[in-house]
LUMZA-786342 format. One record per residue (C-alpha): x, y, z; residue in three letters. Coordinates in steps of 0.1 Angstrom, whole numbers, plus 5000, padded with zeros to 4 digits. Layout:
residues N
{site {X, Y, Z}, ALA};
...
END
This chain:
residues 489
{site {5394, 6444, 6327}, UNK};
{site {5408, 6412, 6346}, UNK};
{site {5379, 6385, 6329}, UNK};
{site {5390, 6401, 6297}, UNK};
{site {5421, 6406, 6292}, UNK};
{site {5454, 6389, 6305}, UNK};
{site {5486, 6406, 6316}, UNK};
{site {5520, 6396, 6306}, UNK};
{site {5549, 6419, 6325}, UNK};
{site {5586, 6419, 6328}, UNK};
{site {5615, 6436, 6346}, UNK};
{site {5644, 6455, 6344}, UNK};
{site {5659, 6461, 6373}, UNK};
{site {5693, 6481, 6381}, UNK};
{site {5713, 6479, 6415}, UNK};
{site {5736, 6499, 6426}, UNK};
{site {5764, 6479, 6433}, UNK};
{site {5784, 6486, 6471}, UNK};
{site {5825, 6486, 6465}, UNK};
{site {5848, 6510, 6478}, UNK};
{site {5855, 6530, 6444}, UNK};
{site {5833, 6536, 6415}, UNK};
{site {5830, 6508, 6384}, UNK};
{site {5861, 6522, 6361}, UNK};
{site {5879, 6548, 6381}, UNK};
{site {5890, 6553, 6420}, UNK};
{site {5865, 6575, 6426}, UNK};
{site {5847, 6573, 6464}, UNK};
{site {5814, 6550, 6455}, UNK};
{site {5792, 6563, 6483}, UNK};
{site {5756, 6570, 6479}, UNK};
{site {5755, 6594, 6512}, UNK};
{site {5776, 6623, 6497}, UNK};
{site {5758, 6652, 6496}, UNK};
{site {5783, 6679, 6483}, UNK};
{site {5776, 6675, 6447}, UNK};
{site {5805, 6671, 6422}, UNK};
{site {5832, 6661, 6448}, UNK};
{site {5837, 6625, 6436}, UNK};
{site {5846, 6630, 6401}, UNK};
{site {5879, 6626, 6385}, UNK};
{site {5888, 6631, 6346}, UNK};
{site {5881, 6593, 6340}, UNK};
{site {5842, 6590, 6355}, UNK};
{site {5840, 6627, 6336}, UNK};
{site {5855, 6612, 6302}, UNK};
{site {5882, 6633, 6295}, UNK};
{site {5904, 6628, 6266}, UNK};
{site {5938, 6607, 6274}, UNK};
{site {5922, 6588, 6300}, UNK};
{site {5916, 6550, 6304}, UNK};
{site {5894, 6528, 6324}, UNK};
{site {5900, 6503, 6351}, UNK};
{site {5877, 6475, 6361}, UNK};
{site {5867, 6468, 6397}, UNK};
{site {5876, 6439, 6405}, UNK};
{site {5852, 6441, 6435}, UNK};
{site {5821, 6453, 6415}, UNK};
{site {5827, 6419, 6390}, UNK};
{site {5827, 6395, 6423}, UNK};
{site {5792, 6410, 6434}, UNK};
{site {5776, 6401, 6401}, UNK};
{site {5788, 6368, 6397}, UNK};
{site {5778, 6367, 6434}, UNK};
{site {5741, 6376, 6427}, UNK};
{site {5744, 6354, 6398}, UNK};
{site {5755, 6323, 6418}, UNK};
{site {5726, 6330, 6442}, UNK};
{site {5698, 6333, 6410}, UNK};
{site {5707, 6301, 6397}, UNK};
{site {5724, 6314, 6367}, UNK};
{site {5754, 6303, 6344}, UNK};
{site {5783, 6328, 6344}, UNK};
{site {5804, 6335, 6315}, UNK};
{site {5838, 6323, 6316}, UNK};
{site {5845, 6351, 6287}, UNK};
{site {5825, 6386, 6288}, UNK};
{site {5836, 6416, 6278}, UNK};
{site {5825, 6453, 6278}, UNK};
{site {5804, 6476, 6252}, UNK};
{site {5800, 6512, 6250}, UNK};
{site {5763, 6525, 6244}, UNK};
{site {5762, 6557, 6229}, UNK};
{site {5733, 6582, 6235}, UNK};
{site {5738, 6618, 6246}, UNK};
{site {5720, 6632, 6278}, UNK};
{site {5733, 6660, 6300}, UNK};
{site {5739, 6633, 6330}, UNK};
{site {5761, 6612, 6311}, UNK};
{site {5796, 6629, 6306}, UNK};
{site {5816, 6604, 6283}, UNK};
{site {5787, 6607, 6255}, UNK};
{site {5785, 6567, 6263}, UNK};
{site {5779, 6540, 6289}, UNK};
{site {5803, 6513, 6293}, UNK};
{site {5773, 6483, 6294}, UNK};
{site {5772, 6451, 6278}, UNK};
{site {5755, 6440, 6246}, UNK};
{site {5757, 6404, 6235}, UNK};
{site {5784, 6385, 6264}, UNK};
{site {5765, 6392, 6298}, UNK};
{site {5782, 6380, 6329}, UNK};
{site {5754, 6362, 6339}, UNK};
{site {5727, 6343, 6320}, UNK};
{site {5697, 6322, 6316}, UNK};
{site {5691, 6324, 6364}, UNK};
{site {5655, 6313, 6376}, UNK};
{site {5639, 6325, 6409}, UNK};
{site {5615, 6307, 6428}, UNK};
{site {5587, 6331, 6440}, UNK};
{site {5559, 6305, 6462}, UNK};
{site {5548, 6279, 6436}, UNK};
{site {5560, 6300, 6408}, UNK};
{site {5595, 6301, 6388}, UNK};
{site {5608, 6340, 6375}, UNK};
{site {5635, 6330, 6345}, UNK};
{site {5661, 6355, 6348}, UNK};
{site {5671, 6361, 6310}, UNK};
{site {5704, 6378, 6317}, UNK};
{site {5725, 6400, 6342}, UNK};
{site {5753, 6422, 6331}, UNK};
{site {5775, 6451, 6342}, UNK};
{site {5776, 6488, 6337}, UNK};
{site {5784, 6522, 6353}, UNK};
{site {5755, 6545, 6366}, UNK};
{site {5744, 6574, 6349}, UNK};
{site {5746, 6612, 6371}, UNK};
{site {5720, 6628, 6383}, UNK};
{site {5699, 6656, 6376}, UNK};
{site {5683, 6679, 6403}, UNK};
{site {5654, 6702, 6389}, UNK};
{site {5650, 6737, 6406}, UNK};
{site {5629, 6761, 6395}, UNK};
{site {5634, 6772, 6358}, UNK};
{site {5669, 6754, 6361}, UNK};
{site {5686, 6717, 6358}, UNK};
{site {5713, 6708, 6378}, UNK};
{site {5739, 6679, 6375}, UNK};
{site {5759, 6661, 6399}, UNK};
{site {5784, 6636, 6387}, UNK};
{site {5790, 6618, 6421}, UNK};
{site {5769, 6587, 6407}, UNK};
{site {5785, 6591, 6372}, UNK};
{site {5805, 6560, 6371}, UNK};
{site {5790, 6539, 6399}, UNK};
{site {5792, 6499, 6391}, UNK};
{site {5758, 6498, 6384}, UNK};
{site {5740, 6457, 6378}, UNK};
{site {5710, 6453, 6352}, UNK};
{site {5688, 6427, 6359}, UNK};
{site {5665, 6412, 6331}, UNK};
{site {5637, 6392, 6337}, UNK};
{site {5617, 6370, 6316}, UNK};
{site {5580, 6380, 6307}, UNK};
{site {5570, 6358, 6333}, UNK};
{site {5546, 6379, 6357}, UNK};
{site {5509, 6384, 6357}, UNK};
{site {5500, 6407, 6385}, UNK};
{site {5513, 6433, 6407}, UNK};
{site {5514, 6409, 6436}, UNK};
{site {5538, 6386, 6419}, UNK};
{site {5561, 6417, 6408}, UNK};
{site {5569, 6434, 6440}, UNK};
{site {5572, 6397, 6458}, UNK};
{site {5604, 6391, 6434}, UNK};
{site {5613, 6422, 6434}, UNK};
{site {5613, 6428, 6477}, UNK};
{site {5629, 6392, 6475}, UNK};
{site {5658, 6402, 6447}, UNK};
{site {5663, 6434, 6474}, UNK};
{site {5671, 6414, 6505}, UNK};
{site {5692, 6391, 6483}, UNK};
{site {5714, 6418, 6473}, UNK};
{site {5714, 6427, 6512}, UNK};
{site {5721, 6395, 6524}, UNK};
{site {5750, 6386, 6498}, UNK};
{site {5764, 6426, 6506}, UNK};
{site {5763, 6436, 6475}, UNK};
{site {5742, 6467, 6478}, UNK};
{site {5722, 6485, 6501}, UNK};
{site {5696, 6481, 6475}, UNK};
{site {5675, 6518, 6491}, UNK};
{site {5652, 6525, 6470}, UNK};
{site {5645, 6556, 6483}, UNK};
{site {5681, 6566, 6479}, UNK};
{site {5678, 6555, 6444}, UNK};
{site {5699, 6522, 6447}, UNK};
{site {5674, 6501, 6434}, UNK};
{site {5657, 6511, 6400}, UNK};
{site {5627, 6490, 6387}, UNK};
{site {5614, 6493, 6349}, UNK};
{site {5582, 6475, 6345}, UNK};
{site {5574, 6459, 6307}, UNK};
{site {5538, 6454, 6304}, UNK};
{site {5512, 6446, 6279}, UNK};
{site {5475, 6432, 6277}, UNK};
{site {5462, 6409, 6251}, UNK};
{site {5425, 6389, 6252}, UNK};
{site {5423, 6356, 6270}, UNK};
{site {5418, 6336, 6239}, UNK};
{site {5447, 6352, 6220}, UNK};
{site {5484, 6333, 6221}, UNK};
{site {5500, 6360, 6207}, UNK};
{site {5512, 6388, 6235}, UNK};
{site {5502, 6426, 6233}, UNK};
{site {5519, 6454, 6227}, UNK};
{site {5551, 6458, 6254}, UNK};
{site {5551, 6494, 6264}, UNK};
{site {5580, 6503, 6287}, UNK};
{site {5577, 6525, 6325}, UNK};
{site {5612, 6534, 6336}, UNK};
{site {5626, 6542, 6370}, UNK};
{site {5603, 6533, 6391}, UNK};
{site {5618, 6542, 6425}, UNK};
{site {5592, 6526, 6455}, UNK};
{site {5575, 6493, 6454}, UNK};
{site {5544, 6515, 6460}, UNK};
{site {5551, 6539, 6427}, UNK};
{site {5555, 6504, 6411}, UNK};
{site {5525, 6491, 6424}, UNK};
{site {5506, 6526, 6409}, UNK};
{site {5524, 6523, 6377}, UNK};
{site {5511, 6488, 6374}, UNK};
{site {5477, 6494, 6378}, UNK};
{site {5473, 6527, 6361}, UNK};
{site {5489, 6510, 6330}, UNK};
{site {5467, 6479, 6331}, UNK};
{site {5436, 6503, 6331}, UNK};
{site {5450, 6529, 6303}, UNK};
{site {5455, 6502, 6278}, UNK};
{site {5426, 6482, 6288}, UNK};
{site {5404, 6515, 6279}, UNK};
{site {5425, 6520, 6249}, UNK};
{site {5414, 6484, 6237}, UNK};
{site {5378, 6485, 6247}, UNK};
{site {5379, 6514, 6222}, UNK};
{site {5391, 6492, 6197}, UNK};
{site {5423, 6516, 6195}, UNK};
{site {5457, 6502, 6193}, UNK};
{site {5486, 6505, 6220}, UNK};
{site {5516, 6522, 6210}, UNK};
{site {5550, 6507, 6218}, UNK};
{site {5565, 6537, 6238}, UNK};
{site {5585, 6545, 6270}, UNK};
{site {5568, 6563, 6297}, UNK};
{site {5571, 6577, 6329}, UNK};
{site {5554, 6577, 6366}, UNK};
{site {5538, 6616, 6375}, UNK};
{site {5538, 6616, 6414}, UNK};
{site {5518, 6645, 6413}, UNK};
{site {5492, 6631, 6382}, UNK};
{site {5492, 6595, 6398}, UNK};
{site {5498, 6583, 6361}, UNK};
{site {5521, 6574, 6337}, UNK};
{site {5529, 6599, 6311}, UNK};
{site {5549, 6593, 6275}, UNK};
{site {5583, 6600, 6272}, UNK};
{site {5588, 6587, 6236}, UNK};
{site {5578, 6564, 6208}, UNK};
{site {5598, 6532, 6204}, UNK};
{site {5599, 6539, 6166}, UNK};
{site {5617, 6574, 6182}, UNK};
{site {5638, 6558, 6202}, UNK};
{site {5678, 6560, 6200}, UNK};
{site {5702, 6540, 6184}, UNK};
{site {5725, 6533, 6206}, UNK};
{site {5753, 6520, 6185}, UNK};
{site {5769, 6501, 6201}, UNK};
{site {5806, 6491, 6198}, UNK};
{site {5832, 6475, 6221}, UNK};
{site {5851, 6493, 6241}, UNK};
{site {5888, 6494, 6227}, UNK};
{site {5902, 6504, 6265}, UNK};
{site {5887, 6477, 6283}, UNK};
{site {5905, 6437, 6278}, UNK};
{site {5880, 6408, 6276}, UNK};
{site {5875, 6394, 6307}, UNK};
{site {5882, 6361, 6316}, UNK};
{site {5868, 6343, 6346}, UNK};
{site {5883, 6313, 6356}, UNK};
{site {5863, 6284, 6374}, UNK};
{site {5889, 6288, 6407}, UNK};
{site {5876, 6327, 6411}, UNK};
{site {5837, 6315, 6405}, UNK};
{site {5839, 6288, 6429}, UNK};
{site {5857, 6309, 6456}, UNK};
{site {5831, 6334, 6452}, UNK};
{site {5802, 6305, 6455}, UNK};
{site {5817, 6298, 6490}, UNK};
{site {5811, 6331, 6500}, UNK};
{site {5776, 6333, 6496}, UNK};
{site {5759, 6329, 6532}, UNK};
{site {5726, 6313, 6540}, UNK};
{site {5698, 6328, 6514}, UNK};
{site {5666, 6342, 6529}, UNK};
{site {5642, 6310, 6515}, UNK};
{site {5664, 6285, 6529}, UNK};
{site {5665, 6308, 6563}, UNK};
{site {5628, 6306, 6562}, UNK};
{site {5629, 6266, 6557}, UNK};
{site {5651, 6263, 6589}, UNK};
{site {5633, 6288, 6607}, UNK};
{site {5600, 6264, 6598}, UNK};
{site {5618, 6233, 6604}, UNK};
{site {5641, 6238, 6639}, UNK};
{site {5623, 6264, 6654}, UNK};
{site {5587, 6256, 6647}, UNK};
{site {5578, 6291, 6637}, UNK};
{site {5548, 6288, 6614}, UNK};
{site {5533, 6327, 6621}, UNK};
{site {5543, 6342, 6585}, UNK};
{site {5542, 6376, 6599}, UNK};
{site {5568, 6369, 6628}, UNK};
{site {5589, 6343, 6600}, UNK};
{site {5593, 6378, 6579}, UNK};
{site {5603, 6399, 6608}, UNK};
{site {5634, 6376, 6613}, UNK};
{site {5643, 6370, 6578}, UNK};
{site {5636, 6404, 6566}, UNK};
{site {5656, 6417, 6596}, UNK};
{site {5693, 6400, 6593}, UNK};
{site {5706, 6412, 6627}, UNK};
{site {5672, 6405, 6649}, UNK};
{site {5672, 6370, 6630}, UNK};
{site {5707, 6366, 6645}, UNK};
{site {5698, 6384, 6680}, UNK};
{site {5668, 6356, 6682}, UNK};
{site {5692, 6327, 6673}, UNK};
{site {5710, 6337, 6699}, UNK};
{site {5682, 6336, 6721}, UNK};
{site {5668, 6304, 6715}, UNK};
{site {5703, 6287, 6722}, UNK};
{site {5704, 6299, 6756}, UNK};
{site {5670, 6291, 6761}, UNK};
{site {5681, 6255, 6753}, UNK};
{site {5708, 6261, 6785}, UNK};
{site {5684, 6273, 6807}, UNK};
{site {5660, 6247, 6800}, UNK};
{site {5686, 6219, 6814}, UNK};
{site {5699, 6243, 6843}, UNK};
{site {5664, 6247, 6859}, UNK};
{site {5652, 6212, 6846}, UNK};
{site {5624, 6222, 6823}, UNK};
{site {5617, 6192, 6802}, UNK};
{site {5628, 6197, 6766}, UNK};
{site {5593, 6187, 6753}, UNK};
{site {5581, 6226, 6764}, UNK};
{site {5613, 6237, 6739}, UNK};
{site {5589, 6249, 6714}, UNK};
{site {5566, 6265, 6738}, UNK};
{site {5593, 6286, 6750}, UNK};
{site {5606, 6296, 6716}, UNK};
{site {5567, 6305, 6706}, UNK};
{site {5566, 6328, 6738}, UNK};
{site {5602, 6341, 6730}, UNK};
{site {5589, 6351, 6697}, UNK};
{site {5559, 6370, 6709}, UNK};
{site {5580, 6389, 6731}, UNK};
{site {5606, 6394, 6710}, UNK};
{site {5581, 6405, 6680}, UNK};
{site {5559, 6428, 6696}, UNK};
{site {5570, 6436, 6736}, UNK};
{site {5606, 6445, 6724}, UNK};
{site {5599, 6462, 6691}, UNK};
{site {5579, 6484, 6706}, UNK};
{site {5600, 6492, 6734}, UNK};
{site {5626, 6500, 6712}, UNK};
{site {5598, 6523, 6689}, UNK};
{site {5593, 6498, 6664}, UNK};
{site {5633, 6498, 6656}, UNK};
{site {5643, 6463, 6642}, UNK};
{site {5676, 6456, 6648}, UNK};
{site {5700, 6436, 6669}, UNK};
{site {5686, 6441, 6708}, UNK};
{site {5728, 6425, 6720}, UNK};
{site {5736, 6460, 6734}, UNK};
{site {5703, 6464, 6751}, UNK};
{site {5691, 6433, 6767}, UNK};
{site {5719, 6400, 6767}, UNK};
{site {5708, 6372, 6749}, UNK};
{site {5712, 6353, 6779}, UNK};
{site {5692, 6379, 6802}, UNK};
{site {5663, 6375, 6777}, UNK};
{site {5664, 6336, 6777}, UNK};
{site {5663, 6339, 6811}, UNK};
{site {5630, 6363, 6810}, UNK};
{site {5615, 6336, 6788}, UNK};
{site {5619, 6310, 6809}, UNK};
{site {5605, 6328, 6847}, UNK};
{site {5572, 6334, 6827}, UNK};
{site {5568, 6303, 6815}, UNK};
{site {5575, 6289, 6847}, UNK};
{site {5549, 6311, 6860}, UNK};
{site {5567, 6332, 6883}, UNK};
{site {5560, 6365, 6872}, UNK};
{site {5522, 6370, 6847}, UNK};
{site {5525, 6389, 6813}, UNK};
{site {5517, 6422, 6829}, UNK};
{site {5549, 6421, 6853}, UNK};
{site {5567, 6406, 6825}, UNK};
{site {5566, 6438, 6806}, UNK};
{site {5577, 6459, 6840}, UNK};
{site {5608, 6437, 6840}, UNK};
{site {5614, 6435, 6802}, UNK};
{site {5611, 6475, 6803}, UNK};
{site {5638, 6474, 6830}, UNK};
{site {5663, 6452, 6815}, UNK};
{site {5660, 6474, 6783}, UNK};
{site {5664, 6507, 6802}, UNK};
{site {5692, 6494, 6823}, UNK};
{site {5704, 6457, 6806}, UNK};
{site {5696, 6444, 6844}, UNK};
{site {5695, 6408, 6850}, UNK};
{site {5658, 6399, 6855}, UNK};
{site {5656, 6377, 6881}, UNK};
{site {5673, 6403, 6902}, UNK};
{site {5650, 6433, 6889}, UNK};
{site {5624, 6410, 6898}, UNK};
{site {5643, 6405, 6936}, UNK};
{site {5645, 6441, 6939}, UNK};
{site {5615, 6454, 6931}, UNK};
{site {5597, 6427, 6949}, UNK};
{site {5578, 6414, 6920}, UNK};
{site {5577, 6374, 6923}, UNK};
{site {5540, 6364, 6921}, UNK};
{site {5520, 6354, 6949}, UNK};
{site {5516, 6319, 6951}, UNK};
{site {5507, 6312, 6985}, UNK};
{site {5475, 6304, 6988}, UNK};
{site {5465, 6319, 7021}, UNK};
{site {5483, 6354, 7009}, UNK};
{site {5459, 6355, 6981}, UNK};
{site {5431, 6350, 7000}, UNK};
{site {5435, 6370, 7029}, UNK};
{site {5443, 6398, 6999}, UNK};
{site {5406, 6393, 6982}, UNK};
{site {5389, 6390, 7017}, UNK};
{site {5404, 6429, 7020}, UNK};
{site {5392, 6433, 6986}, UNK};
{site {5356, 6421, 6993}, UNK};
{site {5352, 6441, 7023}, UNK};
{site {5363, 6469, 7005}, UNK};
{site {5337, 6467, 6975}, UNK};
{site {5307, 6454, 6995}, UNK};
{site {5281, 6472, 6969}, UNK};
{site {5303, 6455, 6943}, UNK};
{site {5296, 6418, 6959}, UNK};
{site {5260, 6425, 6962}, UNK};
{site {5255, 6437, 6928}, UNK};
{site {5275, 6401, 6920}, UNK};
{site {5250, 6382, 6942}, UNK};
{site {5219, 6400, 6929}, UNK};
{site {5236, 6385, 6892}, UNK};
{site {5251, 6412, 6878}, UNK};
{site {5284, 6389, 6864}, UNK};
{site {5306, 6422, 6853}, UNK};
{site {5307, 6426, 6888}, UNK};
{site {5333, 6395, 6891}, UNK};
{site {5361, 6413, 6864}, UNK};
{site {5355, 6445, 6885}, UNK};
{site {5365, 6425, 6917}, UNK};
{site {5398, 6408, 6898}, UNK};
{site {5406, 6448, 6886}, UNK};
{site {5409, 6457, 6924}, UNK};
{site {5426, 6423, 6928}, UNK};
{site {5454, 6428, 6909}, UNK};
{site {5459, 6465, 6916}, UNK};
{site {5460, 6456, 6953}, UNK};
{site {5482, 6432, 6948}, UNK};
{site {5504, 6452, 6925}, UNK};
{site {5500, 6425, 6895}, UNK};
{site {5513, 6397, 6912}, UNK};
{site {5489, 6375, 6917}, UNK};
{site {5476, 6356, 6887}, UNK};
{site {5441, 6369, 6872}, UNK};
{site {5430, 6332, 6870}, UNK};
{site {5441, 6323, 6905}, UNK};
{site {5424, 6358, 6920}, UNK};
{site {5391, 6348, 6898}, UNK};
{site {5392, 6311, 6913}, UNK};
{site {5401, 6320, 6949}, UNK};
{site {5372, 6349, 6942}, UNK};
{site {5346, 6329, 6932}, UNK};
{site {5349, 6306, 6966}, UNK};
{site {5348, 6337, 6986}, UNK};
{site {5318, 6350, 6968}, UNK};
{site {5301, 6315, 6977}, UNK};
{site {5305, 6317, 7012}, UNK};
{site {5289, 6355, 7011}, UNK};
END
C-alpha cells in the first residue's frame, strides 16, 4: 500500500480547558468528580429564562495556546450556537464558533517539518454517556466545560508525524496550564481526517472522518486500520465513501457511524445572549508575557548549556516539568561544589553527564519509575554533592548506589552516610594488597587454574576482591594490584 498510494491526514483536536468554573455558567469545572449530575445548574442544563456568562479565564487560555502556535488572534470574535440534538447535550445546541475563531492561520514546527494550524476556537463540552447493560446513562458534570478545538491543516503523511504533534500540542497545553490534557480522562480528544490517493495523482482522495480518538495508541490503530481499509477498497477498484466512523476496542477497527451526505445540519446562528467579544491588544500582550519557556526552546538550552545530546534523557526532562526543574537545580550546585573542592570547571560537563545518568536511571528507579520532583527526597545540594565524591573517585558506582539508596530513604547528607557506614574507598596501596594477598591464599585452586591459563579465573579473583573488601576498592585497581600478585606466584 505505501509504494502505491500516498496519505494525506488532518486533525481535530479538542482540549479540555482547566479554569475554576465551567465555560458559560459557575458551575465546578473539575474532571475528578465522580458523583454524577452534581455540577449542573439551570444554565449548563439550558433551562428557559437563563443567560450565559463567558469565562474570562477559559478565553485567556486560548489566546494563550494561540500565542504559543504562532497564530494571529482576533481582536473581534464572537459566539455561534450549533444546533443538533443528542441525549448528552441538554440545550439542544453548542455554543461553538462558525466563521470569527479566536485564533487563526498558527504553524507548528515538528523536526524539519511545519503543521499549519488552520484555526482554534472556543466552545463548551458536550456530557457524557455511560453504557450499562441494556441501558444509557447521562452525566451532565462535563456539560458546559470550556472546551478548545484545534484544526489542523492536511499537512501529515504518517502516523509517526501525527502522534509527534499531537504528544507535543499535549505538553504545550501542560506547560502553558491550560489543561491537564489526560487523555485517559478524556481531556484530550483527537479526530483523525484521512484519505489515500495514487502517487501520480494531484488531486487528494476521499477525507473520511475517525472521531474521538482517546489514546495515542487507539490513534495509532485507527491510523493504520484506515490506511489498509481504503487501500483494499481501491485495489478493488471500489470507491471510498465520505463518512464518519468510529474506533471498536474490542474489533481493533473502525466501524461507520454515518454518511457525510447523512450528516446533520447544524444550523448555525449567533447566539443572541452572548455580546461580541472584543480583545484589545493590552489583554493579548499581557497574556504573551505569561507564556513560560516552551518545551522546543527547553530542549535548545538543555542542548546548548548543559551539553545533553542523549534524546532519551533530553525527553525525560522536558517531558517531565518538575524533574527538569529538580535537575536545574542540581547542576547549579554542582557548579558551587566544583569551586569549593577545586575541581576545574573544564570536568563541568562530565559531572553534569554523570548527574544525568544518576538522575535518569539510579533515582527513577529508586523512586519505582515515579518522575517527579526528587526536592523532598534527596536536596539538590546533597545530590550535587553525590555527583561530585564519585567523580572524584572516592566512592565506585556500586557504593554510590548504597549511599544514593540512603539519602533517598533518609534525605542524609552523603558524605556523612559515607563517614558512618565506613564506606570511603580504599586507596592505600598497601591495604589493597595485603587485602588480595588474603584473597589469593584463600582461592589457591583459583590461582592455579589462572596459571595453568584459564583467564575467567582473574574476574573470579576481583569477585572475591570486592566482596572482601565490601566494594571499596576499585575493580580496576584490585585487577592491576591482582595481576602483579599473580606474577610473583
Amino acid at each position: 500500500m505505501q509504494n502505491k498510494y500516498d496519505v494525506t491526514i488532518g486533525l481535530e483536536i479538542h482540549i479540555e480547558s482547566k479554569t475554576k468554573s465551567k465555560m458559560f455558567c459557575s458551575c465546578l469545572n473539575d474532571p475528578n468528580e465522580k458523583t454524577p449530575n452534581i455540577n449542573i445548574c439551570p444554565v449548563c442544563m439550558g433551562h428557559p429564562g437563563t443567560y450565559p456568562k463567558i469565562n474570562e479565564q477559559a478565553i485567556n487560555n486560548i489566546i494563550k495556546l494561540g500565542l504559543a502556535l504562532n497564530c494571529l488572534i482576533s481582536k473581534c470574535t464572537k459566539f455561534d450556537r450549533k444546533h443538533y440534538f443528542y441525549p448528552d447535550l441538554p440545550k439542544g445546541y453548542q455554543i461553538s464558533q462558525m466563521n470569527y475563531p479566536i485564533c487563526q492561520s498558527g504553524h507548528l514546527n515538528i523536526g524539519d517539518k511545519t503543521i499549519r494550524i488552520n484555526r482554534i476556537h472556543q466552545e463548551e463540552d458536550a456530557g457524557k454517556l455511560i453504557h450499562e447493560k441494556n441501558e444509557s446513562l447521562i452525566d451532565f458534570n462535563r456539560a458546559g466545560v470550556p472546551l478548545i478545538e484545534l484544526v489542523t491543516e492536511p499537512d501529515f503523511n504518517s502516523k509517526e508525524e501525527v502522534i509527534a504533534f499531537a504528544k507535543e500540542l499535549q505538553l504545550i497545553a501542560r506547560y502553558l496550564n491550560i489543561s491537564d490534557a489526560n487523555m485517559e480522562k478524556g481531556e484530550m480528544r483527537i479526530e483523525v481526517n484521512l484519505s489515500l490517493k495514487e502517487k501520480q495523482d494531484k488531486e487528494l482522495g476521499t477525507k473520511v472522518e475517525v472521531k474521538n480518538l482517546n489514546s495515542f495508541k487507539t490513534v495509532e490503530k485507527a491510523i493504520e486500520y484506515e490506511m489498509q481499509r481504503q487501500a483494499s477498497l481501491l485495489n478493488k477498484g471500489e470507491i471510498i465513501e465520505q463518512e464518519t466512523r468510529g474506533f471498536d476496542e474490542q474489533k481493533q477497527a473502525t466501524v461507520s457511524q454515518r454518511l457525510k451526505k447523512e450528516s446533520h445540519e447544524y444550523r448555525y446562528m449567533p447566539d443572541p445572549d452572548l455580546p461580541i467579544l472584543e480583545l484589545t491588544d493590552k489583554r493579548i500582550s499581557k497574556i504573551k508575557c505569561e507564556i513560560p519557556e516552551l518545551p522546543q526552546a527547553k530542549r535548545q538550552r538543555f542542548k546548548k548549556e548543559y551539553g545533553i545530546d542523549d534524546k532519551k534523557i533530553l525527553e525525560i526532562f522536558v517531558e517531565n516539568k518538575e524533574f527538569g526543574a529538580y535537575f536545574e537545580k542540581v547542576a547549579t550546585e554542582l557548579l558551587e561544589w566544583m569551586n569549593a573542592i577545586k575541581i576545574n570547571e573544564t570536568h563541568y560537563f562530565d559531572l553534569i553527564k554523570l548527574a544525568c545518568n544518576y538522575l535518569t536511571s539510579d533515582l527513577i528507579g529508586l523512586a519505582k519509575g515515579e518522575v517527579i520532583d526528587f526536592s523532598h527526597k534527596i536536596d539538590p545540594e546533597n545530590f550535587a554533592e553525590l555527583i561530585t565524591i564519585i567523580h572524584k573517585g572516592d566512592i565506585n558506582s556500586k557504593i554510590a548506589k548504597i549511599v544514593l539508596k540512603e539519602m533517598y530513604d533518609y534525605g542524609s547528607d552523603p558524605s556523612h552516610i559515607i563517614e558512618d557506614k565506613e564506606l570511603k574507598q580504599i586507596d592505600d596501596k598497601e591495604e589493597v594488597r595485603q587485602i588480595i594477598k588474603e584473597v589469593l591464599a584463600s582461592n589457591k585452586s583459583a590461582v592455579l587454574d589462572y596459571k595453568k591459563g584459564k583467564t575467567a579465573s582473574l574476574q573470579f579473583l576481583i569477585g572475591q576482591t570486592m566482596a572482601k573488601s565490601k566494594g571499596k576498592i576499585h575493580p580496576d585497581k584490585a585487577k592491576q594490584v591482582l595481576l602483579k600478585e599473580l606474577e610473583n606466584i
